[in-house]
N, C-alpha and C positions, 0 to 999 in steps of 0.2 A: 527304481521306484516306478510304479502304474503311472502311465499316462495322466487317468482319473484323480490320482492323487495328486500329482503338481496340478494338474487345474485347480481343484478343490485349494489348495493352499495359497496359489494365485490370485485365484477371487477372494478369499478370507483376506489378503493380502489387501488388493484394493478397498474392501469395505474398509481397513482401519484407514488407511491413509486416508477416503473419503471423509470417515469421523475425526481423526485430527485436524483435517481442512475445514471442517464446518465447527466446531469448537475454537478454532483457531482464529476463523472469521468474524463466525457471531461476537467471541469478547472485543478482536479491534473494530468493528463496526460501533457497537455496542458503548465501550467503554471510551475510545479513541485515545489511544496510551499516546504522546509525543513520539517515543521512541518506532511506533509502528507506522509514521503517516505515512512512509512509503510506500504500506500496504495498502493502505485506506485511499490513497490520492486515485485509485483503480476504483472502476463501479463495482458494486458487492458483485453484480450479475456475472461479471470475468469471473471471479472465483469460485462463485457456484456455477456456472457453468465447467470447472474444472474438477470442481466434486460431483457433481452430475453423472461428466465424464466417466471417471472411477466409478462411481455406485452403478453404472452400465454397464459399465466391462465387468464389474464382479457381477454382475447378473449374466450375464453371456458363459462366462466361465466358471459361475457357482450353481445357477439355479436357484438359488437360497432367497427365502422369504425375507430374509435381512437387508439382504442386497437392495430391495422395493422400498424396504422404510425407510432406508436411506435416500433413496429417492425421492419419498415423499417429504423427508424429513427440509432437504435440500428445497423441493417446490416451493413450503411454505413457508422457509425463510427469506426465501426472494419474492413471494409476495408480499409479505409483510416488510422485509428489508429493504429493496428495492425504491430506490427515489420516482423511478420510473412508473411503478405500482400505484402512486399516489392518486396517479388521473381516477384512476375506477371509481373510487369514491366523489368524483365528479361526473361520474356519468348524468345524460340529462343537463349540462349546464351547455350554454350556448356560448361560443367562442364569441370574440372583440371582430367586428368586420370592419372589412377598408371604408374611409369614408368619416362622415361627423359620428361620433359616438353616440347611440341610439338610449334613449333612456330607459332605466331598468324599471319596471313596475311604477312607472310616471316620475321618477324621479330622474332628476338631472346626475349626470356621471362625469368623472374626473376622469381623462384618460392620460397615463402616462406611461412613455416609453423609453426605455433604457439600451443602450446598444455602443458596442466600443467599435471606432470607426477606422483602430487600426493605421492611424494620422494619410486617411485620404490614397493608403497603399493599392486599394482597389477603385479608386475614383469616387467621388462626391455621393453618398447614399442619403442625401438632402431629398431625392424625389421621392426614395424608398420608405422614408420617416414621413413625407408628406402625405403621402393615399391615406394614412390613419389618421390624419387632422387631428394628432395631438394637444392636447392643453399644457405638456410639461413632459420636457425630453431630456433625458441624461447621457452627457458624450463620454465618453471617455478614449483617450488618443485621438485627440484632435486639439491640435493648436488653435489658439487665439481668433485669426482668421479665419479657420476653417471652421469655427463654432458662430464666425459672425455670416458666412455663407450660407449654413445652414438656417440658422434666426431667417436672414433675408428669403431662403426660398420657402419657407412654411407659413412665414406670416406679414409678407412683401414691406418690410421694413419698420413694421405697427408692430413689433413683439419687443421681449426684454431680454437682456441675455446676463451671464457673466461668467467669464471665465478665468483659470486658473491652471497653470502651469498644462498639462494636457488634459484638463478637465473643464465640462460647461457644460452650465443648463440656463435652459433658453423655455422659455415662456409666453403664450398668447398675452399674459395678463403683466400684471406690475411689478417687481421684485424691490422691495420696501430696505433689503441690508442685505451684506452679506459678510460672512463670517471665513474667514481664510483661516487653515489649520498652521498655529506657529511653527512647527518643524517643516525644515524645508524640502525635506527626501518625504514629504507626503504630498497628494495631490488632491483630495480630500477637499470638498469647499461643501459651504452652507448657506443657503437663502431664503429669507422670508419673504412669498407672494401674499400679494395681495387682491384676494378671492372679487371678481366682480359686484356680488353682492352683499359686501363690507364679508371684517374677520379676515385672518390672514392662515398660511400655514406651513410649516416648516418645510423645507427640500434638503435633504442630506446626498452628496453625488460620493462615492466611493469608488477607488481603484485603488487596492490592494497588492500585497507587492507580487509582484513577477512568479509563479509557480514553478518548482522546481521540477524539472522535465528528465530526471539522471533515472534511470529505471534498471539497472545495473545492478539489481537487488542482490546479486550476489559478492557483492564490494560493500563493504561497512561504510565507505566514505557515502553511497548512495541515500543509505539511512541517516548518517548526521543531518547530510545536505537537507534533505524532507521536513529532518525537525527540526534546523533551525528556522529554516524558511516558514513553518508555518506556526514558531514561534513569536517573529516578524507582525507575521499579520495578525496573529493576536494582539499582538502590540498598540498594531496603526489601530485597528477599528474600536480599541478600550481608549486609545486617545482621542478619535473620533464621539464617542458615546459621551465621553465627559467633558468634550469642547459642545456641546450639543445639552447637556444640564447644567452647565456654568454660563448658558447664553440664553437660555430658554427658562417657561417652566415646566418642561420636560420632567415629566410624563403628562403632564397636565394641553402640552401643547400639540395640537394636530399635526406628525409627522409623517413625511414619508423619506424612504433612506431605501437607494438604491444602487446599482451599478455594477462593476465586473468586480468580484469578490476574489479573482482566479483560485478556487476553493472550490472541491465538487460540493452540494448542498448538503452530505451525508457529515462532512469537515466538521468538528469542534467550533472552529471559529464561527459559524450560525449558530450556539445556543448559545453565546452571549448578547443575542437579540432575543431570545425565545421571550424573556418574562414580560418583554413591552411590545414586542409587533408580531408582526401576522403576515406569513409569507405569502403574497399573492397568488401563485402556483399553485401552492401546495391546497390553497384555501380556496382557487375556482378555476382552476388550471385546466385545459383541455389540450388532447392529442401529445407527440411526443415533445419534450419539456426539453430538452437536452440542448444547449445553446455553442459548445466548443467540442470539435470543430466542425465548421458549418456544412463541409461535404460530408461529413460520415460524425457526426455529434455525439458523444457520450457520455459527455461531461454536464450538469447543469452549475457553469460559474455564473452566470449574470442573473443577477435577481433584485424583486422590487419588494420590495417590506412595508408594513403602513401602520400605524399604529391603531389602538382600536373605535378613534372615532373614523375611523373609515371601514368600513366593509365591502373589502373584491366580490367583484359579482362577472368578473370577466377574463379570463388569463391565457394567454402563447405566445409560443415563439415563434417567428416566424425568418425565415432563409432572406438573405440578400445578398447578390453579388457582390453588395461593394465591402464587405469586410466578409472576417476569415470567423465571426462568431454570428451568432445569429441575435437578431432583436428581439428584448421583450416589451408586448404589449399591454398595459394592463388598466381594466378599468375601475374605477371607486364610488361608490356614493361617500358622502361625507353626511355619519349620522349625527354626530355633535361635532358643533365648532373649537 
């Protein structure tokens, strides 16, 4: 057989597999079947960069006009797909800077920041949380102590805290109750502050269970693992949402609900928030968003949510030494109480 000919068959060859991988993509991005989170738990961009991949080579080896719309086909499904993609449409928004939180268009901002501290494995990131002169910070992996540490160096002993098995949030202002989740394999707690200028408003802290890391996708047991795990955390965060309107009157009441979700943003388990909050990233998000892991991140699991009497007007992540995820910082006005 001609040279010419296996190439030509070659390349026909990569464009299909290219189109079964992007058909194959887009439905588990798309639909997020249980069975496929193994897939999903990966950024879309890995796998369009593998169909990419192919739809290049079948251009190297085909010449063929197909070979290019495959390409393009690929581009703009990872812009459009792409968690990453989302900043563009925030071009023009100005990032959260170190320091007191500046007011947005005269108005006063609520700044809160969320970050797992990894229980103090990297050392105390109490000074790293401090340059943002936070109003309301969410820990997560961080014991009792290590959350009254923290309280003490951001607000020299005048803040409020509370904490809950390796969970705590800690506050300039007054924390009025708080609500512990009755299952004990949750770490999940809830507080109502109390706004200096009267009115009060919800704080939901979440850490969700442990992501499953088995990438063995050629072992069936690798796919159970995935979906039961992230069966799991459908679970805790539906118990969370209805500890949260059995205490509240939720929807009614000013929330914010944050924390390590361990869930890329693309997961299922975010749109059982969609119909009531508003991901602050997503909604004023600047630069790269990606919080896990902090030397080479590509994951976005930590994220801050707010319901809609707040409007983000500020959102990033930003790197610190002392844990292995990166912090989010994010700021609010509060337009009804």
């Amino acid at each position: 057989m001609p040279s010419h000919s296996i190439s030509r068959r070659f390349g026909w060859t990569l464009v299909g597999f290219s189109l079964l991988l992007h058909v194959f993509t887009v439905y588990c991005f798309a639909r997020q079947p249980d069975r496929f989170a193994a897939f999903t738990v990966m950024p879309i961009w890995l796998w369009g960069g593998c169909g990419l991949l192919l739809s290049c080579g079948a251009f190297y080896f085909l010449r063929a006009p197909l070979s290019l719309v495959m390409t393009a086909v690929w581009a703009v499904t990872l812009l459009v797909g792409a968690d990453e993609a989302r900043v563009l449409a925030n071009l023009g928004k100005s990032p959260p800077l170190p320091g007191h939180a500046e007011l947005y268009e005269g108005k006063p901002v609520i700044r809160v920041i969320t970050m797992n501290c990894a229980l103090f494995k990297y050392d105390n990131p109490a000074v790293d949380i401090a340059a943002w002169q936070p109003d309301v910070v969410l820990l997560q992996d961080a014991f009792p102590d290590q959350v009254r540490q923290i309280s003490d160096v951001l607000y020299g002993g005048l803040g409020d805290y509370r904490a809950h098995q390796t969970n705590g949030v800690i506050t300039r202002w007054k924390i009025q109750r708080e609500v512990r989740n009755p299952d004990p394999a949750q770490r999940d707690e809830q507080v109502s502050i109390l706004l200096p200028g009267g009115g009060e408003i919800e704080v939901v802290n979440v850490h969700l269970r442990t992501a499953a890391t088995d990438l063995r996708l050629w072992q069936k047991l690798a796919w159970v693992t995935h979906r039961n795990n992230r069966l799991l955390r459908i679970k805790e965060l539906s118990l969370t949402q209805q500890i949260l309107e059995q205490t509240t009157k939720f929807p009614n009441t000013p929330t914010i609900l944050g924390g390590d979700f361990n869930a890329p943003a693309s997961d299922i388990v975010h749109r059982q928030l969609a119909r009531d909050f508003v991901d602050a990233f997503a909604a004023a998000g600047t630069g790269w968003g990606d919080t896990f892991q902090r030397r080479f991140p590509i994951l976005r699991i930590d994220h801050i949510y707010a319901t809609r009497h707040f409007t983000p007007v500020r959102c990033r992540a930003e790197t610190t030494r002392h844990s292995d995820h990166r912090m989010v910082i994010a700021d609010f006005i509060l337009v009804s109480p």
